[in-house]
C-alpha positions as CSV (number, residue, x, y, z in Angstrom):
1,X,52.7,-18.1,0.5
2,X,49.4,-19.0,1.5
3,X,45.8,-16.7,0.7
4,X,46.0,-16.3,4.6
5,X,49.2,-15.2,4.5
6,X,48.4,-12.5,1.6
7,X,45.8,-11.2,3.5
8,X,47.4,-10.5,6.8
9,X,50.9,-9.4,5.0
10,X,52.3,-5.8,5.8
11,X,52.3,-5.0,2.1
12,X,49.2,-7.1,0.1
13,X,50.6,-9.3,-3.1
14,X,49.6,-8.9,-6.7
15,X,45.6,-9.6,-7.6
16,X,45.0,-13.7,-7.5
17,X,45.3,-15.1,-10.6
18,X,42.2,-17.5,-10.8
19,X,38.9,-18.2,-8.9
20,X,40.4,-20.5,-6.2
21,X,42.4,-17.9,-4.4
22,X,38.8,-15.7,-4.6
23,X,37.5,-18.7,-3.3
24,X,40.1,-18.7,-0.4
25,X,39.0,-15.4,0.1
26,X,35.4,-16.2,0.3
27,X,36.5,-18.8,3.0
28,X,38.5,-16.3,5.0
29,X,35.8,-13.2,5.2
30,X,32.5,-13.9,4.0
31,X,31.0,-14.8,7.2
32,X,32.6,-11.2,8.4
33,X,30.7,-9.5,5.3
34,X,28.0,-11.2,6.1
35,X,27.3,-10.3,9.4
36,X,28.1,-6.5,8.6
37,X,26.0,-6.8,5.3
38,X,23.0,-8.4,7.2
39,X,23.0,-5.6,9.5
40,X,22.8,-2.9,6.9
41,X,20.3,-4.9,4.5
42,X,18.8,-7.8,6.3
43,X,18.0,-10.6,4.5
44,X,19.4,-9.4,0.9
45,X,22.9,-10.0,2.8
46,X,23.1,-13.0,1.2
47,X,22.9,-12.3,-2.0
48,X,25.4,-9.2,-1.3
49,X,28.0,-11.2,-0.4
50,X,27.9,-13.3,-3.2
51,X,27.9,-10.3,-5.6
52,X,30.5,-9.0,-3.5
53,X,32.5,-11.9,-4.7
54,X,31.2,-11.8,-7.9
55,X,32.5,-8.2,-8.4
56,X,35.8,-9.2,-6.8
57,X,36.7,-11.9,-9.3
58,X,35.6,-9.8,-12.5
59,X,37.7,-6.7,-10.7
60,X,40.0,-9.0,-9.8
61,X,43.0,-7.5,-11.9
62,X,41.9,-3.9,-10.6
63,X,43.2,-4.8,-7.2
64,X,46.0,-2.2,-5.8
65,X,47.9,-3.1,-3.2
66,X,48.6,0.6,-2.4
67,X,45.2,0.9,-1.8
68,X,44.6,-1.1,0.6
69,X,44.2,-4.8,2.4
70,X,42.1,-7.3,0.4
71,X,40.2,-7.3,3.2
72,X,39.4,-3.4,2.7
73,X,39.4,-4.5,-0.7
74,X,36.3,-6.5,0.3
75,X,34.7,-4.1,2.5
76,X,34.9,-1.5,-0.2
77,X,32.7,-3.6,-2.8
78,X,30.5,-4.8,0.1
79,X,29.7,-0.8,0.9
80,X,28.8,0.0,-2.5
81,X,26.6,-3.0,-3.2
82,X,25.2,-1.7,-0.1
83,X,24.5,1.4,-0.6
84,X,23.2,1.1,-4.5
85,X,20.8,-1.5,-2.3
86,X,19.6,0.9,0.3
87,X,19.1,3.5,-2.7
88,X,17.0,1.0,-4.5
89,X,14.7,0.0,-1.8
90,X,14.4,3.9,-0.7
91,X,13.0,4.4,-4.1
92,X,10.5,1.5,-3.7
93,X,9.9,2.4,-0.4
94,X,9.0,5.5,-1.3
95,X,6.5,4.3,-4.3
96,X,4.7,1.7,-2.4
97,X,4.0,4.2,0.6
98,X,2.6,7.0,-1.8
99,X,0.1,3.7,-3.1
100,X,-0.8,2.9,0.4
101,X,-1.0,6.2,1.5
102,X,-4.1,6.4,-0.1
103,X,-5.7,3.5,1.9
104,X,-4.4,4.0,5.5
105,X,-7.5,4.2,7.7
106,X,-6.7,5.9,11.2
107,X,-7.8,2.6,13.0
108,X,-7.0,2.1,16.7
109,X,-4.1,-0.6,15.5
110,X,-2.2,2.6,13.7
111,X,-2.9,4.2,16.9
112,X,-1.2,1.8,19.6
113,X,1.8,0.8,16.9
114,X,2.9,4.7,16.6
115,X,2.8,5.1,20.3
116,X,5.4,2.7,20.8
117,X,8.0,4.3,22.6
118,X,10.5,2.1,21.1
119,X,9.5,2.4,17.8
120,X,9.5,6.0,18.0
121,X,12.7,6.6,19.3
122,X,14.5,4.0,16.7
123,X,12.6,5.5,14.3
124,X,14.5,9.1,15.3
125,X,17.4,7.3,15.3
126,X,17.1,5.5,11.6
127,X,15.9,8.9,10.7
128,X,18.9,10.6,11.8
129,X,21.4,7.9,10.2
130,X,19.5,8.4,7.1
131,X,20.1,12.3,6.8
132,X,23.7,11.7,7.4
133,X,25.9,12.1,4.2
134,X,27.2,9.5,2.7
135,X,30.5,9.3,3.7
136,X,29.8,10.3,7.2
137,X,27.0,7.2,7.3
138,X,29.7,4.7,5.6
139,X,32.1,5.5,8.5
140,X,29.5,5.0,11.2
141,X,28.2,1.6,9.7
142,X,31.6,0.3,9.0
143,X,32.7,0.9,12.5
144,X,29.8,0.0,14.1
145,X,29.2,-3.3,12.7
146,X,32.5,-4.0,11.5
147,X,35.5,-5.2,13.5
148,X,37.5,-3.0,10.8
149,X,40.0,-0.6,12.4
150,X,40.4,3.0,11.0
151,X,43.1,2.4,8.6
152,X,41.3,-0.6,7.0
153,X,37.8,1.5,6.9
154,X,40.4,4.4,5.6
155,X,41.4,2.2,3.1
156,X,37.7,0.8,2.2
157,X,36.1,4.1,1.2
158,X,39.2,5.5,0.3
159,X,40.0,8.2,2.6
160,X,42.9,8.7,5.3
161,X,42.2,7.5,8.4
162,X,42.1,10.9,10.3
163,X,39.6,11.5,8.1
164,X,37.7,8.1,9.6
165,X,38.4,9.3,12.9
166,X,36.6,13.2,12.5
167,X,33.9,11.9,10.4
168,X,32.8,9.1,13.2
169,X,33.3,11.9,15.7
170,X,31.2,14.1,13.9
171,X,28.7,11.6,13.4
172,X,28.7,10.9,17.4
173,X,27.6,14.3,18.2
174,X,25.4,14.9,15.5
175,X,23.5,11.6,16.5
176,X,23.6,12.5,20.3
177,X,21.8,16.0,19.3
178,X,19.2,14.4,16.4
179,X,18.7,11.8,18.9
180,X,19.0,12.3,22.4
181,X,17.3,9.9,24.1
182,X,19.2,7.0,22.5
183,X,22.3,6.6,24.1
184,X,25.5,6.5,21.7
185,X,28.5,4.4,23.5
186,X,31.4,6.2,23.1
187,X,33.1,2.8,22.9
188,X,31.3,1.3,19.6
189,X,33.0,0.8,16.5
190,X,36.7,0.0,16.7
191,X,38.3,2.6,15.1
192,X,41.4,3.5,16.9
């Protein structure tokens, strides 16, 4: 039985039992990581999915197939690597911007960037996603840049997957009232 065939089995297989079938694994969904990881971090992406990797060959013999798809698996360590990221540069955020504070001048460039209609209403937006709680944001992020259904999200933050489904409903509204203007499809994500 092939890697391939482990992944997309009904019930996954035992843990792989060296660093080529992690490889194999790397082959199969690191791109996918990737593109989820890069639109929840940006650039650090790349270094996220290699310590997504990383974590998966140390926690290799930690696996459960009850638990989950190694795929969800996957997803799982890629959220948390995330979200210890996002933490990180919150903090630094937050330091550098009490520095600067201190030398903003009220020039007309400050002026023209904060009118920005744009801006302003993806800043509401961000704003909104960032008061959401943890879970609820996980769940939205997942969904929405994810091709993950709500099982494998389910089985990636380790939830049941009604509990997928009322979270990203919840999220929906809650986003539609914090930010009205932006519109919300009802089709993103593909939870089921």
């Amino acid at each position: 039985m092939t890697i391939a065939d482990l992944v997309t089995a009904a019930v996954p297989e035992p843990p792989p039992p060296d660093s080529d079938d992690i490889g194999r694994l790397f082959d199969l969904h690191a791109a996918d990581l990737h593109r989820y990881l890069a639109r929840r971090v940006g650039p650090a992406a790349d270094d996220l999915v290699d310590d997504t990797f990383v974590a998966a060959l140390r926690a290799r013999n930690d696996y459960s197939a009850e638990r989950g798809s190694w795929r969800a698996w996957l997803y799982s360590i890629a959220t948390n690597l995330a979200n210890n990221h996002v933490r990180r540069r919150v903090r630094e955020d937050h330091a550098t911007s009490r520095l600067a504070s201190a030398d903003r001048v009220a020039g007309h460039e400050n002026q023209v960037v904060e009118r920005v209609d744009a801006q302003v209403r993806a800043a509401q937006l961000a704003a909104a996603i960032a008061l959401l709680p943890p879970g609820d944001r996980d769940v939205l992020l997942l969904s929405s840049f994810t091709d993950l259904n709500s099982q494998e999200i389910a089985d990636a933050l380790g939830v049941p997957a009604g509990t997928v489904r009322s979270r990203l409903h919840r999220v929906r509204r809650h986003l539609r009232s914090a930010a009205p203007e932006m519109p919300i499809e009802r089709g993103a994500g593909n939870v089921d």
